[in-house]
C-alpha positions as CSV (number, residue, x, y, z in Angstrom):
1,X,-28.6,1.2,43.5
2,X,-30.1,0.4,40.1
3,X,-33.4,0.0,39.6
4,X,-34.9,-2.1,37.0
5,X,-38.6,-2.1,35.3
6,X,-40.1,-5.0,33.6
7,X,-43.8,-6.0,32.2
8,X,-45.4,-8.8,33.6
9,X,-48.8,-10.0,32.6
10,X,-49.2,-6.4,30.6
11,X,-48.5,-4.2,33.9
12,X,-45.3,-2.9,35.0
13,X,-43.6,-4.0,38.0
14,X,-40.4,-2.0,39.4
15,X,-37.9,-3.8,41.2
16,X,-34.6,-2.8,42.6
17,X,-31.4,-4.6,41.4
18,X,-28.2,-5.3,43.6
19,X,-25.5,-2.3,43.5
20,X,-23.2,-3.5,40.3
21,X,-20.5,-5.1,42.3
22,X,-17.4,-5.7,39.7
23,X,-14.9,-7.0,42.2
24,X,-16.9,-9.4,43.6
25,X,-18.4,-10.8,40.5
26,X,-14.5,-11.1,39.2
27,X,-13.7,-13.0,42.6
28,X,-16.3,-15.3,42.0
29,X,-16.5,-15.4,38.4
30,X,-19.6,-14.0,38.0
31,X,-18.4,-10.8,35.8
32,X,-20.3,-12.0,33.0
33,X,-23.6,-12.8,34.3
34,X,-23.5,-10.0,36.3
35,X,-23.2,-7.8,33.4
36,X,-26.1,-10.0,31.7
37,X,-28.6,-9.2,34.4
38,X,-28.1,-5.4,33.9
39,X,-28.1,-6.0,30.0
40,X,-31.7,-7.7,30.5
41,X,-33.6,-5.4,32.3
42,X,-36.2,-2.8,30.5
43,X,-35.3,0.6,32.0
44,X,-31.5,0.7,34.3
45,X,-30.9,3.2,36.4
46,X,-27.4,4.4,36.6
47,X,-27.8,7.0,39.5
48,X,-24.6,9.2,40.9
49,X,-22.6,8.3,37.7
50,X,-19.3,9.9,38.3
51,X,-18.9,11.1,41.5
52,X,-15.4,9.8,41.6
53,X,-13.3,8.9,39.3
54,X,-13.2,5.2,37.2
55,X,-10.4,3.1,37.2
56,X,-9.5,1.3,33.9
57,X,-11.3,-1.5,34.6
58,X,-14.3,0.6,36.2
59,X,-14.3,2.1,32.4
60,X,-14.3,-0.9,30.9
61,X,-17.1,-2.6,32.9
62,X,-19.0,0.9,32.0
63,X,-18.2,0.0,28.0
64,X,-19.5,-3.7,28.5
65,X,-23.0,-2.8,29.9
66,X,-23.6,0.4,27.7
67,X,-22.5,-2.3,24.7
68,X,-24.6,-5.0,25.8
69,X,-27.8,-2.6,26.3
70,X,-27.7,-0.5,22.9
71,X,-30.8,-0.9,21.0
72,X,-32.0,-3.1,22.9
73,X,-33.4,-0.9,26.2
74,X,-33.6,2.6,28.0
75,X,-31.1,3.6,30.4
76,X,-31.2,6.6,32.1
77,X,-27.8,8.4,34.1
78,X,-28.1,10.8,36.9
79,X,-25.3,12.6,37.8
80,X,-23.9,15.4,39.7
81,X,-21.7,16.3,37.2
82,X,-22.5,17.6,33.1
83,X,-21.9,15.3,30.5
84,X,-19.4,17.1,28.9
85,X,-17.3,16.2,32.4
86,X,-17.8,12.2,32.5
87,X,-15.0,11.5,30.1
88,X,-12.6,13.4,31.9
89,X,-13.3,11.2,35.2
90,X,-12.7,7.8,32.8
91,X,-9.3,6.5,32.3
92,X,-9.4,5.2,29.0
93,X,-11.0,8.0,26.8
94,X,-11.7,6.2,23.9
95,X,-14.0,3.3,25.5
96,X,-15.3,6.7,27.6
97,X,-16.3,8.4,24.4
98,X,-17.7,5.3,22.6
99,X,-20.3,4.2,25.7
100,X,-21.3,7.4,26.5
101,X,-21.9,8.2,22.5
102,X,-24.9,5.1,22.9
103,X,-26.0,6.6,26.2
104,X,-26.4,10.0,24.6
């Protein structure tokens, strides 16, 4: 689950955001927006980041919200496993290195 934080009326108000659902979105073809809503938000959460391994396209969706977020808001990444070990669980190691490079 993500959660997102956004001002309204000068307070904050937390909210929690649908689990990022890539398949679905692509069945529907919602990808994009999908990927918009998580740009948007203040603060994402990315929590148990790489407890399994990403596919290519896992990877790639990854890129696109890291991309779409840099400079422009926070996001923190929990994980279970050390930085150093989240490229090795990507597929595609250059997209890997270049999103996590604007997360770090």
């Amino acid at each position: 689950m993500a959660t997102a934080s956004r001002r309204v009326r000068g307070r904050r108000k937390t909210s929690s955001i649908r689990k990022f659902a890539p398949s679905a979105a692509r069945l529907d073809n919602t990808l994009e927006i999908e990927i918009h809503k998580f740009a948007r938000v203040d603060i994402l959460i990315l929590g148990d980041f790489a407890l399994r391994p990403l596919d290519a396209t896992e990877t790639n969706d990854f890129y696109e919200i890291v991309m779409e977020r840099h400079r422009k808001a926070s996001t923190i990444v929990t994980s279970n496993r050390e930085p150093a070990e989240w490229p090795t669980v990507m597929i595609d190691a250059l997209l890997a290195q270049m999103a996590l490079g604007e997360v770090a």
